[in-house]
Backbone as CSV, one residue per row, in Angstrom:
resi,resn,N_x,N_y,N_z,CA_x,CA_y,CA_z,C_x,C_y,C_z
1,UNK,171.569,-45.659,138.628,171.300,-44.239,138.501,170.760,-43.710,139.828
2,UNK,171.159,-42.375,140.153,170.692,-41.850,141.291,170.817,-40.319,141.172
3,UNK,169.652,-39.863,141.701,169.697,-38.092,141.713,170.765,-37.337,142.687
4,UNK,171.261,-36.630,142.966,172.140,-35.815,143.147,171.200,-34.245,143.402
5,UNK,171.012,-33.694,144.639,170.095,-32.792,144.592,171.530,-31.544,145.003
6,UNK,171.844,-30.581,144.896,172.587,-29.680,145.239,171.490,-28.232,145.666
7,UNK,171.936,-28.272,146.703,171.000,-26.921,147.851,172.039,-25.684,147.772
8,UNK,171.798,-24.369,147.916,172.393,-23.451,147.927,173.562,-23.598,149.153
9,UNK,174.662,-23.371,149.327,175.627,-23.678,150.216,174.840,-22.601,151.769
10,UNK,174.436,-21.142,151.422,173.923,-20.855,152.525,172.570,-20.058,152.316
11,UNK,171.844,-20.596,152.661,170.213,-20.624,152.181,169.785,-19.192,152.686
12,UNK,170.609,-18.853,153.803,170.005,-17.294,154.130,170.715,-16.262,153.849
13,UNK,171.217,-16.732,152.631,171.867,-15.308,151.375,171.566,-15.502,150.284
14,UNK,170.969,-16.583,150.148,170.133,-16.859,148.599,168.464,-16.376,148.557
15,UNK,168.314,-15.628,147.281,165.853,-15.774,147.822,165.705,-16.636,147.616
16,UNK,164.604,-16.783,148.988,164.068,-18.209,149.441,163.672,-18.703,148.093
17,UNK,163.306,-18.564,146.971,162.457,-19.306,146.054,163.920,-20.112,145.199
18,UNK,165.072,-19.914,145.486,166.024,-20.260,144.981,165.517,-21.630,144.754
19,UNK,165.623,-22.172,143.434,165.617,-23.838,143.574,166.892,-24.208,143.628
20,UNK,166.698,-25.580,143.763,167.699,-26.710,144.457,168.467,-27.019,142.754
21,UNK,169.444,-27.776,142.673,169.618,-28.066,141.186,169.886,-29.874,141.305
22,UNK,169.365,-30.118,140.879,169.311,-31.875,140.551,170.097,-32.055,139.441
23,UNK,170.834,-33.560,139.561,171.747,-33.906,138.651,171.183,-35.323,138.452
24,UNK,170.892,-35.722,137.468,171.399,-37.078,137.090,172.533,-37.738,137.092
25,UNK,172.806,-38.624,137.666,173.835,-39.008,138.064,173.991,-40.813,137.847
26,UNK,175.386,-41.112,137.258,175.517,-42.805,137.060,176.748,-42.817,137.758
27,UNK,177.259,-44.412,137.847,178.842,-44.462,138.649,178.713,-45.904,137.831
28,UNK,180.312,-46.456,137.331,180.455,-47.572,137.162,181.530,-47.798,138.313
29,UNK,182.018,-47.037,139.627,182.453,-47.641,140.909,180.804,-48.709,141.413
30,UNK,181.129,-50.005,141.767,180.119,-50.600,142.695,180.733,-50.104,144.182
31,UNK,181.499,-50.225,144.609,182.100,-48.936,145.783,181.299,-48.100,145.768
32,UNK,181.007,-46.664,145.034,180.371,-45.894,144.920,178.791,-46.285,145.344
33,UNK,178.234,-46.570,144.723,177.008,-47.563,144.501,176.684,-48.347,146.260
34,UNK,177.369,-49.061,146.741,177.251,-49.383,147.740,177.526,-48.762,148.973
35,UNK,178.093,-47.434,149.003,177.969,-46.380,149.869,176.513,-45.596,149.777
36,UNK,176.282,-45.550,148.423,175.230,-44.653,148.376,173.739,-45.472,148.615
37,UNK,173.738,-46.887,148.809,173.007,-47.940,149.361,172.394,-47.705,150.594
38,UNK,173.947,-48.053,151.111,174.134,-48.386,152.647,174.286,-47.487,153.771
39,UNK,175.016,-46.382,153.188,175.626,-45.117,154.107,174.743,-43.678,154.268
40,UNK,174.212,-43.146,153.035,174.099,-42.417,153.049,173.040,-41.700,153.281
41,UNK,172.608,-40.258,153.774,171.476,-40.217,154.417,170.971,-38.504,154.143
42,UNK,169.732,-38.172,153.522,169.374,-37.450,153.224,170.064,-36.045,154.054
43,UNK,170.591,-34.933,153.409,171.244,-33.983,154.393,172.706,-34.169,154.901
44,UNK,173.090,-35.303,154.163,174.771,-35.430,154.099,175.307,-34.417,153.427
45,UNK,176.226,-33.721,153.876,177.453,-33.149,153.246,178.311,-33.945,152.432
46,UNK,178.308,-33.923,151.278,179.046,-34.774,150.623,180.217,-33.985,149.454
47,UNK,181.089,-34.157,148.863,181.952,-34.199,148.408,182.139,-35.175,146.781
48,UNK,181.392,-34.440,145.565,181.361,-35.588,144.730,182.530,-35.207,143.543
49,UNK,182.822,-35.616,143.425,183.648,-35.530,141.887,182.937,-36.358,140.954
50,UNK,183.057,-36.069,139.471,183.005,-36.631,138.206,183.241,-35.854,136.879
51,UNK,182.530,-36.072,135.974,182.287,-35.156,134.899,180.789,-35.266,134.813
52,UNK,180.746,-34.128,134.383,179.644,-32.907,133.747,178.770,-33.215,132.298
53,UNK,177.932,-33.383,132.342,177.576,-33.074,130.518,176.138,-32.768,130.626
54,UNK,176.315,-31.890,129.687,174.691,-31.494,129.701,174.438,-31.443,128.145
55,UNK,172.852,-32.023,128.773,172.512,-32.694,127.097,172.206,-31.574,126.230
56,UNK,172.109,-32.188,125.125,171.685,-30.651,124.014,170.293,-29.591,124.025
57,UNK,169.342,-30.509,124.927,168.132,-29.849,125.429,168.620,-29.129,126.279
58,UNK,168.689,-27.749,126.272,168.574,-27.017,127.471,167.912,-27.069,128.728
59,UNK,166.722,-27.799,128.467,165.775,-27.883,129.566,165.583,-29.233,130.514
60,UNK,166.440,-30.295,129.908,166.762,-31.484,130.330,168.039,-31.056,131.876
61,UNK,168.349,-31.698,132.744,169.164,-31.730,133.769,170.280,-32.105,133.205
62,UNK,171.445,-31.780,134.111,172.849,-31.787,133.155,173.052,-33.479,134.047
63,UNK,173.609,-33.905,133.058,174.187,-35.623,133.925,175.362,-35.385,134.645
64,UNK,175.524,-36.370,135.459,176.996,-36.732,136.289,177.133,-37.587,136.572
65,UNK,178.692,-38.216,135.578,179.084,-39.343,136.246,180.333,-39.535,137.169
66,UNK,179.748,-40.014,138.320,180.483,-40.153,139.078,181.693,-40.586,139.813
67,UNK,182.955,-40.419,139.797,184.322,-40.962,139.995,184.566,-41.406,141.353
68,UNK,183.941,-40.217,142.457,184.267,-40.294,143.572,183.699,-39.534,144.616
69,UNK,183.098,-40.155,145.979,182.020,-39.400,146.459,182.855,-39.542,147.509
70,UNK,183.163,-38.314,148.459,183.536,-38.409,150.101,182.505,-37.273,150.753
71,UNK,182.019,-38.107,151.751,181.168,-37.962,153.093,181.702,-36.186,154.098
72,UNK,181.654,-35.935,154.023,182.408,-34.273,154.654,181.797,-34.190,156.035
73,UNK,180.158,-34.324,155.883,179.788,-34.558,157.425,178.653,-34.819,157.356
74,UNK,178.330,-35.740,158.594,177.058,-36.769,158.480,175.616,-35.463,158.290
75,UNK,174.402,-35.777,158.130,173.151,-35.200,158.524,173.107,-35.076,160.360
76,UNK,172.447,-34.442,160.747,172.302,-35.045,162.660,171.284,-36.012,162.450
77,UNK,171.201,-36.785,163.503,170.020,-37.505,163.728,168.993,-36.938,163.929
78,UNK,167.919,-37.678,163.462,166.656,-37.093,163.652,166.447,-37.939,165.541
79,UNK,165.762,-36.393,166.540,165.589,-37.022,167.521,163.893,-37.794,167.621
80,UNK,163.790,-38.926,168.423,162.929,-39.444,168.095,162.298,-39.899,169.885
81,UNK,161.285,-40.071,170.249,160.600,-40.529,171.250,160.713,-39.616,172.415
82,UNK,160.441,-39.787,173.466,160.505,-38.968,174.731,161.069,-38.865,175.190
83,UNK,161.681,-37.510,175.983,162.888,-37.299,176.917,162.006,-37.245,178.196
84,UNK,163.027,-37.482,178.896,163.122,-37.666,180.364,161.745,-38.636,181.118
């Protein structure tokens, strides 16, 4: 299991108090699973497919399980230590 956070696509046309929407999220790909291990990095652009379900609590987060995740474009690096 892993969260899935979704941010407004452009934050300075949304009000700032906009929240983020979180998904619960499962995959029976180990593919899947081992990208999201190894690869992936807070502030990725990503690309997910699955299905949808949201539980009968309204107030519970809707689940997603996951079929297929592609990478669209990395985070930048965080810069780190001293220049010049």
């Amino acid at each position: 299991m892993f969260d899935l956070i979704h941010s407004p696509a452009n934050a300075d046309r949304v009000a700032p108090d906009a929240p983020d929407t979180v998904y619960a999220c499962t995959t029976g790909d180990p593919r899947i699973a081992d990208v999201l291990l190894r690869e992936i990095q807070p502030g990725d652009l990503l690309r997910v497919t699955g299905t949808v379900i949201q539980p009968d609590d309204p107030d519970a987060p809707a689940r997603l399980t996951v079929d297929a995740l592609e990478v669209l474009e990395a985070a930048p690096l965080p810069v780190t230590g001293n220049c010049g």
